[in-house]
TIKE-907831 format. One record per residue: residue in three letters; x, z, y of N, C-alpha, C in turn. Coordinates in nm, 2 decimals, always signed. Atoms other than C-alpha are relative to their C-alpha. Layout:
N
REC   residu       nu       nw       nv      cau      caw      cav       cu       cw       cv
REC      ALA        X        Z        Y        X        Z        Y        X        Z        Y
...
This chain:
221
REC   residu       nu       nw       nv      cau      caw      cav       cu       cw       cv
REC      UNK    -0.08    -0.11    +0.04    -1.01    -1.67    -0.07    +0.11    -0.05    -0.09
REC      UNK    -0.09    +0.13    +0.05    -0.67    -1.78    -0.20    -0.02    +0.13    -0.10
REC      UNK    -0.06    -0.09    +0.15    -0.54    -1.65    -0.60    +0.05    +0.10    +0.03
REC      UNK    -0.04    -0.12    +0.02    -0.45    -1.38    -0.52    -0.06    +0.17    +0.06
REC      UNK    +0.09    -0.13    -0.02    -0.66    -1.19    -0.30    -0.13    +0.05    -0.05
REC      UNK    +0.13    -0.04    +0.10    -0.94    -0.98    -0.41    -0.09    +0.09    +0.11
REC      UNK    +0.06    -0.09    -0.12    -1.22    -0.81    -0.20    -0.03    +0.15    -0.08
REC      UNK    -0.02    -0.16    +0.02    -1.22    -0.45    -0.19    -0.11    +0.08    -0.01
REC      UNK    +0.15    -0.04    +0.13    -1.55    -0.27    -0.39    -0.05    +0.02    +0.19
REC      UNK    +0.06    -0.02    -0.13    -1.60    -0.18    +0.03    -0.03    -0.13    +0.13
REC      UNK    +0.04    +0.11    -0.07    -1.63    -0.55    +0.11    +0.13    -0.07    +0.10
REC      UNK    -0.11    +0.05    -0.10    -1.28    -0.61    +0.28    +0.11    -0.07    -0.11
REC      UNK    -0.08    +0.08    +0.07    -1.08    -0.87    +0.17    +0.14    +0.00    +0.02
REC      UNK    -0.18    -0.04    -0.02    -0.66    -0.81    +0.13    +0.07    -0.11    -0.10
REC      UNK    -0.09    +0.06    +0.07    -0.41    -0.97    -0.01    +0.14    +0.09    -0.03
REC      UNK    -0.11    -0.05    +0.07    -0.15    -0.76    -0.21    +0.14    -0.05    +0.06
REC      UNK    -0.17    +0.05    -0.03    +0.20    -0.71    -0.04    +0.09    +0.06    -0.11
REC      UNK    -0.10    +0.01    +0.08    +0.50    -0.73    -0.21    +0.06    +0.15    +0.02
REC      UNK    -0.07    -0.15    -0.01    +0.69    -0.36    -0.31    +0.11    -0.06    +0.15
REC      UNK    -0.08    -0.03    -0.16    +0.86    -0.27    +0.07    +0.12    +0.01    -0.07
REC      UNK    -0.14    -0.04    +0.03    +1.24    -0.31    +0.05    +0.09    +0.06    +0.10
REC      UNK    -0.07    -0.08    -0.08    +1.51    -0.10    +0.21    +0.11    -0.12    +0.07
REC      UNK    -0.05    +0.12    -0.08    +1.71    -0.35    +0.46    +0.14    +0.04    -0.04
REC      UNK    -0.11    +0.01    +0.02    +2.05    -0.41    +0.39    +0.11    +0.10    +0.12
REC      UNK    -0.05    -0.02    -0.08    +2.31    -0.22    +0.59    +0.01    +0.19    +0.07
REC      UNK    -0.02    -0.13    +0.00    +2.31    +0.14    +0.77    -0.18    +0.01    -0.01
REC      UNK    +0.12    +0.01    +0.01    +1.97    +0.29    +0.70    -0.07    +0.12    +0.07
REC      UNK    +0.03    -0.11    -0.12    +1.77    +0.46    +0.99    -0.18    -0.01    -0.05
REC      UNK    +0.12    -0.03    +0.05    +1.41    +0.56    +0.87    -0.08    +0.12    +0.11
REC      UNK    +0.09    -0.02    -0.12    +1.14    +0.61    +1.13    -0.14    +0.08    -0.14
REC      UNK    +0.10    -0.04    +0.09    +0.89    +0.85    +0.92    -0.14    +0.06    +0.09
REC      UNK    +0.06    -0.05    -0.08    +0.55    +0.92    +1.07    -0.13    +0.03    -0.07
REC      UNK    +0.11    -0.10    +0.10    +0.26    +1.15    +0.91    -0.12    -0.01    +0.13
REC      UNK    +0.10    +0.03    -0.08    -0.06    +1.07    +1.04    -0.12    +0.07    -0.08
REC      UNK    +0.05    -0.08    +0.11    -0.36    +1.30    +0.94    -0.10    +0.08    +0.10
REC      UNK    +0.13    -0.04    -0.05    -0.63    +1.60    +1.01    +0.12    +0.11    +0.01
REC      UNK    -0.06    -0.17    +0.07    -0.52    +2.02    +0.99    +0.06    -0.04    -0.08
REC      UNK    -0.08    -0.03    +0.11    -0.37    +1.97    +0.70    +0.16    -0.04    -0.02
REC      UNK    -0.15    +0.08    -0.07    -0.09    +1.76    +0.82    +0.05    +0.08    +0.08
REC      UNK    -0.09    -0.08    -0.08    -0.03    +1.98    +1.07    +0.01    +0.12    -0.03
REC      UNK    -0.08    -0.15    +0.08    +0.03    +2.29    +0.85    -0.12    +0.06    +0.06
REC      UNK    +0.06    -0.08    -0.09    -0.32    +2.46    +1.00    +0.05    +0.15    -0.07
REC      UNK    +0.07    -0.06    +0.13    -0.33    +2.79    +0.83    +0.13    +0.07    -0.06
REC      UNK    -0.13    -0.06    +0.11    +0.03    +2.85    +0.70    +0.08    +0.11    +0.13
REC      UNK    -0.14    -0.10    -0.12    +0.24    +3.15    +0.87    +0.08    -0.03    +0.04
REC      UNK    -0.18    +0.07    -0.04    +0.55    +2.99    +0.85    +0.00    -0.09    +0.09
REC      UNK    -0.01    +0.07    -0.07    +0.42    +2.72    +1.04    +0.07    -0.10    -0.02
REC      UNK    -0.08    +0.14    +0.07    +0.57    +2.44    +0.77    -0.13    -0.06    -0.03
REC      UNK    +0.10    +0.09    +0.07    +0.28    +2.31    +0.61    +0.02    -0.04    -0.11
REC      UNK    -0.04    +0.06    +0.09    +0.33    +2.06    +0.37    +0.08    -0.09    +0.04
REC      UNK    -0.10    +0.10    -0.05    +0.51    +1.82    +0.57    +0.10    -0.01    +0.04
REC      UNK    -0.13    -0.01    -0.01    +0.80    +2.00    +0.67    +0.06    +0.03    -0.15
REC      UNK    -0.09    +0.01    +0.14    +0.86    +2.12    +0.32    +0.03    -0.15    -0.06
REC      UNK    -0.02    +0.12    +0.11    +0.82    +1.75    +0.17    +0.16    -0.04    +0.14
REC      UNK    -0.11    +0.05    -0.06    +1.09    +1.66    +0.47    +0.16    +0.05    -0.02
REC      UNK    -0.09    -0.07    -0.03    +1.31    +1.96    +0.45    +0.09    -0.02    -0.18
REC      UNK    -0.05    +0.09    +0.13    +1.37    +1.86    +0.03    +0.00    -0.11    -0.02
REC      UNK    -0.03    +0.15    +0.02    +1.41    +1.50    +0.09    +0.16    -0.02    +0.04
REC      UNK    -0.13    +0.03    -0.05    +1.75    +1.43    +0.02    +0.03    -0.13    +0.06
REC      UNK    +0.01    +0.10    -0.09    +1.86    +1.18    +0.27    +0.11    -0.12    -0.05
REC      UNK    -0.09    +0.09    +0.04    +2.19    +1.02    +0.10    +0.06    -0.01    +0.10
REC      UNK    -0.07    +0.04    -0.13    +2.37    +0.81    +0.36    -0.15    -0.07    +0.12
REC      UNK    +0.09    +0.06    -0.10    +2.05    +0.72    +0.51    -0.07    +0.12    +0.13
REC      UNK    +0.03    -0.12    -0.11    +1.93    +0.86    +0.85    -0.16    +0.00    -0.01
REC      UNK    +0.15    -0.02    -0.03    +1.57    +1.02    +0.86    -0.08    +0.06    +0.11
REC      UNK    +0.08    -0.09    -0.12    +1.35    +1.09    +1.16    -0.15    -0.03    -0.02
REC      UNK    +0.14    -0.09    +0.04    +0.99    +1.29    +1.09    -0.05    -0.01    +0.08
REC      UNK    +0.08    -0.01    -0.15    +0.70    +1.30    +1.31    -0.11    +0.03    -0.04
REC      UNK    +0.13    -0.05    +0.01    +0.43    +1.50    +1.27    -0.08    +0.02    +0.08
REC      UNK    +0.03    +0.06    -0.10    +0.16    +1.35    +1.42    -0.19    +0.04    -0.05
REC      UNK    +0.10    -0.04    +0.01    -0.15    +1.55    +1.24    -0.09    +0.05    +0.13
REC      UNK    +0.05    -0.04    -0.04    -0.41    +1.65    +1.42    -0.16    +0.03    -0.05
REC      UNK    +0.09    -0.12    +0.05    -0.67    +1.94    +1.37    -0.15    -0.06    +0.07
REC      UNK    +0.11    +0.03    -0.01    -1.00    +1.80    +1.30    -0.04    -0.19    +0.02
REC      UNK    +0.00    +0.18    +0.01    -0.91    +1.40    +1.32    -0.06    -0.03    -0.14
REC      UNK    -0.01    +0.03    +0.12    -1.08    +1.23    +1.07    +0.07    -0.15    -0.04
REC      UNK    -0.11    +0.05    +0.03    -1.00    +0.92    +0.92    -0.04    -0.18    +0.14
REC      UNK    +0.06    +0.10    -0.11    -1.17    +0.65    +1.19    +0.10    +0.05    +0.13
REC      UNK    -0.10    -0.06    -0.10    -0.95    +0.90    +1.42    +0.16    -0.05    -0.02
REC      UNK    -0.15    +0.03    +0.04    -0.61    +0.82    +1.23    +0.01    -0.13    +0.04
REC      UNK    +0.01    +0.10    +0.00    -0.72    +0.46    +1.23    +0.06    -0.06    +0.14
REC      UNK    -0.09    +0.03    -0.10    -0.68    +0.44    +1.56    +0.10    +0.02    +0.13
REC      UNK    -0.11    -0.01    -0.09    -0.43    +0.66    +1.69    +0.11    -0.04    -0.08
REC      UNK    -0.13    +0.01    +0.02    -0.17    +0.56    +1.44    +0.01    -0.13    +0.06
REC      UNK    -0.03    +0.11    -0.13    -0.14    +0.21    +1.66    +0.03    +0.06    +0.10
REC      UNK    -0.07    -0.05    -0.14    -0.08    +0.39    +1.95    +0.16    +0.11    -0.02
REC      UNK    -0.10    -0.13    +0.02    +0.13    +0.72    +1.85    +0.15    -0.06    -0.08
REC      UNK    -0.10    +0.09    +0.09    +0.33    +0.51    +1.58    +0.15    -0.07    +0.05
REC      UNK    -0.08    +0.08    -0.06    +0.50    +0.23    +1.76    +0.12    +0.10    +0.09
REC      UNK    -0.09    -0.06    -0.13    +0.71    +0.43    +2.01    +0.06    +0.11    -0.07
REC      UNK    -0.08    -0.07    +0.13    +0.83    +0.65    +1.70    +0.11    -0.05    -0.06
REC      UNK    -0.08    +0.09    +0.07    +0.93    +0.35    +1.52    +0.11    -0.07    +0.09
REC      UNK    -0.09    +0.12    -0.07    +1.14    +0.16    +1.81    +0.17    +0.02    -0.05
REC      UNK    -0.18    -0.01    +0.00    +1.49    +0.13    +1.75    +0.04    +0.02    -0.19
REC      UNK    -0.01    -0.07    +0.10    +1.43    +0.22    +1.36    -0.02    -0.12    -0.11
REC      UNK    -0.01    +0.10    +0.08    +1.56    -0.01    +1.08    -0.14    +0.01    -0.14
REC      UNK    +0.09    +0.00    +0.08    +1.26    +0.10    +0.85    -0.09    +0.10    +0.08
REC      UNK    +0.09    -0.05    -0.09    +0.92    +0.18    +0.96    -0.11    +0.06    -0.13
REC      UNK    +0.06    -0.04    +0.08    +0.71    +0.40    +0.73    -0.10    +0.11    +0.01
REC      UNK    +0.16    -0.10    -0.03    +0.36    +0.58    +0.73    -0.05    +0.07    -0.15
REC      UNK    +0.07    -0.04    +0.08    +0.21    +0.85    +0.59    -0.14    +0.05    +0.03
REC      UNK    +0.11    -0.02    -0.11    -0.15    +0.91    +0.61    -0.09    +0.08    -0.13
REC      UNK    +0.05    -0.08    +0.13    -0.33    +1.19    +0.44    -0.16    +0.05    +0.09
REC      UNK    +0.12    -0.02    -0.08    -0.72    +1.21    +0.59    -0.10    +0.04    -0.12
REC      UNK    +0.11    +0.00    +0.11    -1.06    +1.25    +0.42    -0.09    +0.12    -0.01
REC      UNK    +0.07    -0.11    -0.01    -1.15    +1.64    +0.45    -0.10    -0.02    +0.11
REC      UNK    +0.10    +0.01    -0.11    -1.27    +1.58    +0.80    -0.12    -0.07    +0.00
REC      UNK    +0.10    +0.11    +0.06    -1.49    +1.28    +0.67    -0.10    +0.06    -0.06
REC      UNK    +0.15    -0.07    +0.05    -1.69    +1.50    +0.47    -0.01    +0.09    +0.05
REC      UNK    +0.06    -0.13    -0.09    -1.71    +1.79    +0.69    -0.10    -0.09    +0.08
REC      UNK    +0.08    +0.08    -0.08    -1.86    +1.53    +0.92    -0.11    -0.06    -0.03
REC      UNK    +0.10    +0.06    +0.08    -2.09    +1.39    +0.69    +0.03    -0.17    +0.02
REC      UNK    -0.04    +0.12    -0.07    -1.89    +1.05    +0.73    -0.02    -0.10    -0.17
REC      UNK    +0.02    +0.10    +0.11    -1.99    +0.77    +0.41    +0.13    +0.01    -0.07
REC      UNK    -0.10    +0.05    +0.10    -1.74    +0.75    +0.14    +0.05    -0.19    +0.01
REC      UNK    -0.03    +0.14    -0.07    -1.78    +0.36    +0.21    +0.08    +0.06    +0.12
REC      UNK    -0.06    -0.01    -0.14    -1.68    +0.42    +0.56    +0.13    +0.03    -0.01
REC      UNK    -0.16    -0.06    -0.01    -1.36    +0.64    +0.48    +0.06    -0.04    -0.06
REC      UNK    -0.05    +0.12    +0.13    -1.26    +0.39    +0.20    +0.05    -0.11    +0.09
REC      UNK    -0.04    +0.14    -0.12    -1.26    +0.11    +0.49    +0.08    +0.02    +0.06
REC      UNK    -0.11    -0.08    -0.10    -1.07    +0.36    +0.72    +0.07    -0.04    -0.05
REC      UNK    -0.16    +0.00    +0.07    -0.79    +0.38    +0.49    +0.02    -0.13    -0.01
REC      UNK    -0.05    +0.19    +0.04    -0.81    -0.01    +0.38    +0.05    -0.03    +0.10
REC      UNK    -0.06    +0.04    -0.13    -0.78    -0.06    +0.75    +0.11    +0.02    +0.04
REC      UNK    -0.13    -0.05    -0.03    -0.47    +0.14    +0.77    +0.08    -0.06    -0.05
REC      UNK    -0.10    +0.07    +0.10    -0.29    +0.00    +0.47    -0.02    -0.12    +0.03
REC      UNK    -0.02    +0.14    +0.01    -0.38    -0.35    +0.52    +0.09    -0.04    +0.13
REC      UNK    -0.02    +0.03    -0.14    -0.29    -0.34    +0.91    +0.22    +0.02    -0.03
REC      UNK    -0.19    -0.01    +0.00    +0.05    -0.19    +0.84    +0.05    -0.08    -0.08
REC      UNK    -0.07    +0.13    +0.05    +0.12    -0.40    +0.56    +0.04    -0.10    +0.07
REC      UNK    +0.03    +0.13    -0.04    +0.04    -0.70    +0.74    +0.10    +0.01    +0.13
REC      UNK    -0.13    +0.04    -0.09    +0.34    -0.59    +1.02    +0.10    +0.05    -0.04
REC      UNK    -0.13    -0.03    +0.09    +0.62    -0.49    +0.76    -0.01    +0.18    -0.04
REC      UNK    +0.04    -0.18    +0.03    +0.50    -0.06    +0.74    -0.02    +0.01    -0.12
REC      UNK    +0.00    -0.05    +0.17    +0.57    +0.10    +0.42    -0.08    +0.13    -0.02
REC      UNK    +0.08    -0.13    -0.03    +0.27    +0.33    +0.36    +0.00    +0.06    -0.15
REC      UNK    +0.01    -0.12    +0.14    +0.20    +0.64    +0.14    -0.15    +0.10    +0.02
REC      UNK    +0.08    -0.04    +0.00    -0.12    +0.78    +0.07    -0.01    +0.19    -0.03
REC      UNK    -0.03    -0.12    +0.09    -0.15    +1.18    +0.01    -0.19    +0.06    +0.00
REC      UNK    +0.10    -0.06    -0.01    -0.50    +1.27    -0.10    -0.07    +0.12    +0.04
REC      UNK    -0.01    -0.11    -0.01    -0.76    +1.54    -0.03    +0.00    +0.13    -0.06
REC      UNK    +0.03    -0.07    +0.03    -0.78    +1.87    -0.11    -0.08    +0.12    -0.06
REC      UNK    +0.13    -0.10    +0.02    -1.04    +2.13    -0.31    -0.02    +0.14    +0.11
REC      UNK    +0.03    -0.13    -0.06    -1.23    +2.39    -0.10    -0.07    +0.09    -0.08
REC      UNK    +0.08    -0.08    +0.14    -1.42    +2.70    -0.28    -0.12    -0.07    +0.03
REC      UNK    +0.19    +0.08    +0.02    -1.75    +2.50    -0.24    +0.01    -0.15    -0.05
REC      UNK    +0.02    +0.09    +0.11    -1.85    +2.34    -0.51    -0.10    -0.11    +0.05
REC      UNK    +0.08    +0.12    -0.03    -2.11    +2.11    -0.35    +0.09    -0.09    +0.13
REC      UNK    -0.15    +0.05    -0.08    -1.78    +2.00    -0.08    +0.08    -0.04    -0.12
REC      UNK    -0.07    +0.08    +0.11    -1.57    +1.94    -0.39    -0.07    -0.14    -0.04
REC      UNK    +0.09    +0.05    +0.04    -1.85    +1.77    -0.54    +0.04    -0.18    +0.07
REC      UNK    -0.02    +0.11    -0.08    -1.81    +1.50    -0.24    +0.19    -0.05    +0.03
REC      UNK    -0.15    +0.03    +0.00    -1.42    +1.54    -0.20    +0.05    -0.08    -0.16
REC      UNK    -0.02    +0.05    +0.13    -1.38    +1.44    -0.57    -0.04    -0.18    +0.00
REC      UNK    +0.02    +0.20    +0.00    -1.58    +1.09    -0.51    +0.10    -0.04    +0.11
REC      UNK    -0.10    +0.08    -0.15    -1.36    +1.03    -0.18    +0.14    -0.01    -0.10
REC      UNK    -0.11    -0.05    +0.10    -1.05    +1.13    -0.39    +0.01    -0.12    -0.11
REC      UNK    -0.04    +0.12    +0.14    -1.10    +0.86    -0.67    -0.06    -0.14    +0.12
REC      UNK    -0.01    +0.09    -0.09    -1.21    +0.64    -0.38    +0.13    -0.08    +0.07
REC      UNK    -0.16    +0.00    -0.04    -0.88    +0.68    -0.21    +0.13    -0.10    -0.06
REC      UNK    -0.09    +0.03    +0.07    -0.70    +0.65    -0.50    +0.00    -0.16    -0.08
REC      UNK    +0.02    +0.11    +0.01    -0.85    +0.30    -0.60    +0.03    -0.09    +0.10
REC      UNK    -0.03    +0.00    -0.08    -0.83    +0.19    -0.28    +0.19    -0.04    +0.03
REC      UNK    -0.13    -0.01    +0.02    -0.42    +0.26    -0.30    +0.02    -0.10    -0.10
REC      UNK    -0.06    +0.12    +0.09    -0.40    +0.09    -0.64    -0.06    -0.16    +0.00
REC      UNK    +0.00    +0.19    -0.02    -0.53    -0.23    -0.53    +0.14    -0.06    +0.06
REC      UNK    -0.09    +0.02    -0.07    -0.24    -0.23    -0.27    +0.10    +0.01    -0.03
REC      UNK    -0.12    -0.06    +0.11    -0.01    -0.08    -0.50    +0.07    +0.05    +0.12
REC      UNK    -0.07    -0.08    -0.06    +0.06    +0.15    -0.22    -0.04    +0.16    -0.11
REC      UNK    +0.01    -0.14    +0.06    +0.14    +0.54    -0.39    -0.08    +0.09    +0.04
REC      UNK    +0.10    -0.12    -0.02    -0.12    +0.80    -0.38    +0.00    +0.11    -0.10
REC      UNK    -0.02    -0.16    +0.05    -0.12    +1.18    -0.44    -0.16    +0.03    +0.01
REC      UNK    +0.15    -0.05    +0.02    -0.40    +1.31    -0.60    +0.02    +0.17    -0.01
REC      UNK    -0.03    -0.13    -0.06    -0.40    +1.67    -0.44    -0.15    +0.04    -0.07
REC      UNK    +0.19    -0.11    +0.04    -0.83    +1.75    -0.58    +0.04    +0.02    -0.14
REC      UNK    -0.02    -0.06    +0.18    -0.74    +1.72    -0.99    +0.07    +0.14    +0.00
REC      UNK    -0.04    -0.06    +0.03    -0.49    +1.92    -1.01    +0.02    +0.17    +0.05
REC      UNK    +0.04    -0.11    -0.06    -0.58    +2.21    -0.75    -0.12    +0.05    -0.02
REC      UNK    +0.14    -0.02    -0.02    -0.96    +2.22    -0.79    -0.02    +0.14    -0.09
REC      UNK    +0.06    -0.13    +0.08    -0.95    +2.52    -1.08    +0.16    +0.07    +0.03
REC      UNK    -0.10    -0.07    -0.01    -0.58    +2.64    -0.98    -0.01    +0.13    +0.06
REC      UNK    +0.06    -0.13    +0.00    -0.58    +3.00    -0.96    +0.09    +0.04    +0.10
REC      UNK    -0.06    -0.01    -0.10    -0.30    +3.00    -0.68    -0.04    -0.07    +0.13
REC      UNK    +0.08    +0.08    -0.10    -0.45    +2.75    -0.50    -0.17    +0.10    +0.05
REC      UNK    +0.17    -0.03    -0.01    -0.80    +2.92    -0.49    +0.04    +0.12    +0.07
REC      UNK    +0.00    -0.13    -0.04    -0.67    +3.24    -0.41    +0.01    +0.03    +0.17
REC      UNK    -0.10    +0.09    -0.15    -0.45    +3.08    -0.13    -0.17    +0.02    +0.13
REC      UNK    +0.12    +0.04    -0.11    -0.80    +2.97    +0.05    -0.04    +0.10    +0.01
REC      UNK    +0.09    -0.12    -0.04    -0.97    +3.31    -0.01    -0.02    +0.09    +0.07
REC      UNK    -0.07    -0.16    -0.10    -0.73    +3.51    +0.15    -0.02    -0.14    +0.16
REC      UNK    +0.01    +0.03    -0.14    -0.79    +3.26    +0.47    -0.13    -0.10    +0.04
REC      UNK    +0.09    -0.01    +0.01    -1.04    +3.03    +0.56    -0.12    -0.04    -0.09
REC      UNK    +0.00    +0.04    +0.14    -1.13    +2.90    +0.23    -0.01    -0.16    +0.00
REC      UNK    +0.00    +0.16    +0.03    -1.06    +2.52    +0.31    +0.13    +0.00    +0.02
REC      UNK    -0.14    +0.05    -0.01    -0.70    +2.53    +0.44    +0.09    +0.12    -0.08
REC      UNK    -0.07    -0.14    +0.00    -0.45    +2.73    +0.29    +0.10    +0.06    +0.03
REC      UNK    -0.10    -0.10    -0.03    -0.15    +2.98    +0.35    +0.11    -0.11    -0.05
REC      UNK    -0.16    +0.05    +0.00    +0.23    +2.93    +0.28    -0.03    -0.06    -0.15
REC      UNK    -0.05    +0.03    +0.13    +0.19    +2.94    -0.09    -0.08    -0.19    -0.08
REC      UNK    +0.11    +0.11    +0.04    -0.11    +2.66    -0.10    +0.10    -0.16    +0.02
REC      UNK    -0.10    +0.10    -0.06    +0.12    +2.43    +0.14    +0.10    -0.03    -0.12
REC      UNK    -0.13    +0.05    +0.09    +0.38    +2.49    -0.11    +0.00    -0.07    -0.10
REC      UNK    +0.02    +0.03    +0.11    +0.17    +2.33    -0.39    +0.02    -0.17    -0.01
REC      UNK    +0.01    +0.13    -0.05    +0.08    +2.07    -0.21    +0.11    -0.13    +0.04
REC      UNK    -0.15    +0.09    +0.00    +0.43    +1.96    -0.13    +0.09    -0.01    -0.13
REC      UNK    -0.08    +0.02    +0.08    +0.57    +2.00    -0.46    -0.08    -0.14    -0.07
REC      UNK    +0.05    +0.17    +0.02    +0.29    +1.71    -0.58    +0.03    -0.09    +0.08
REC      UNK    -0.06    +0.11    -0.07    +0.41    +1.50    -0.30    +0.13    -0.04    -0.01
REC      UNK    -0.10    +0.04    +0.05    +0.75    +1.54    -0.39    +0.03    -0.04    -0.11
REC      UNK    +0.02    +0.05    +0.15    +0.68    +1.49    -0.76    -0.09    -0.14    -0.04
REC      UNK    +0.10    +0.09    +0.00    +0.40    +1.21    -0.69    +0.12    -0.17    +0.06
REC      UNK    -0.05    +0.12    -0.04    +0.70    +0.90    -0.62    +0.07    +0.01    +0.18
REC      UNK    -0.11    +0.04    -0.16    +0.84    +1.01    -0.30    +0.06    -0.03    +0.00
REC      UNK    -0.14    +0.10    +0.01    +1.18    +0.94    -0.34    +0.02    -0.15    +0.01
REC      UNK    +0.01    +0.14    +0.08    +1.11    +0.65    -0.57    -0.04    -0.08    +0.18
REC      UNK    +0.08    +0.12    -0.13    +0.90    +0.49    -0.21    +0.08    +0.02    +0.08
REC      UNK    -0.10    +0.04    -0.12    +1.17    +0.58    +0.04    +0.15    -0.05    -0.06
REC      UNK    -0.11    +0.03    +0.08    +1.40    +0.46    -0.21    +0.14    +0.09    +0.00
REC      UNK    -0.05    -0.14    +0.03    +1.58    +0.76    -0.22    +0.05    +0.09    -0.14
REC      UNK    +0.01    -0.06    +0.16    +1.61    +0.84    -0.62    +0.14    -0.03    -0.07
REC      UNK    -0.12    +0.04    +0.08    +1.96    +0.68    -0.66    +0.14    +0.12    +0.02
């Protein structure tokens, strides 16, 4: 193991990449959202989710941005694992920066899927893209009204988020700050009480855009 790498509390050994830089020149940004329902807006009327909002407030500057929502309803995170290798590539071609977003974890525990396990998933994501120049972003999961589901979303959640700061890739922690919110809660009640409506989506994208977005697509100047 050289000085610098460290093995990961789930047994996988990484080596820390260097902060992603924006390439010199015109800048064309290949963005691609990888995920369960929640990615794909289940649940919202509007039919934005959270990932058109975080898209549609991202100021672009002189840089060009192309979006790809690439959620799918009921993927967990062994699912993301290995369609973003396939779905990805053919997104990114032609595109001077290549960058991933990957927000899983609900499905994991609906499934009854190990917190180890879903901790590996993700490490597998982040290290793999690392390791071919992909600038990733983490967006954690979300509270449902069941307290014994939270219960397990909360350990995945600080899983996640450890996980991310070994990599020093950015992670949104979407369970703290929603779990007793009284918009958020209501949001689920009025639908099925795990995903929620327009206003839920909207919470959810205001922490993604407040959680270092910019700052990661370098975007903030």
């Amino acid at each position: 193991m050289s000085s610098d790498a460290r093995p990961d509390a789930a047994g996988l050994e990484f080596t820390p990449s260097a902060d992603f830089q924006a390439h010199d020149g015109p800048r064309d940004i290949g963005l691609c959202f990888v995920g369960d329902g929640f990615v794909a807006g289940y649940g919202d009327p509007k039919a934005l989710g959270w990932v058109s909002r975080v898209v549609g407030r991202t100021p672009t500057h002189d840089a060009t941005l192309t979006s790809y929502n690439l959620g799918v309803r009921g993927s967990g995170s062994a699912d993301a694992m290995n369609r973003w290798r396939v779905e990805c590539p053919p997104r990114w071609e032609g595109r001077s920066e290549r960058r991933l977003v990957v927000a899983t974890g609900a499905e994991d525990v609906a499934q009854g899927v190990t917190t180890a396990r879903s901790r590996l998933n993700l490490a597998n994501i982040l290290d793999e893209a690392s390791s071919t120049g992909v600038a990733s972003f983490v967006v954690g999961p979300t509270p449902t009204l069941d307290h014994e589901v939270n219960d397990k979303l909360r350990v995945l959640a600080e899983a996640q988020a450890d996980v991310c700061q070994r990599r020093r890739v950015p992670f949104v922690d979407c369970f703290t700050p929603l779990v007793a919110h009284d918009q958020w809660q209501s949001d689920l009640a009025a639908g099925d009480t795990i995903h929620p409506g327009q206003a839920g989506y909207g919470l959810i994208a205001w922490l993604v855009l407040n959680g270092g977005w910019q700052q990661w697509l370098h975007l903030d100047s």
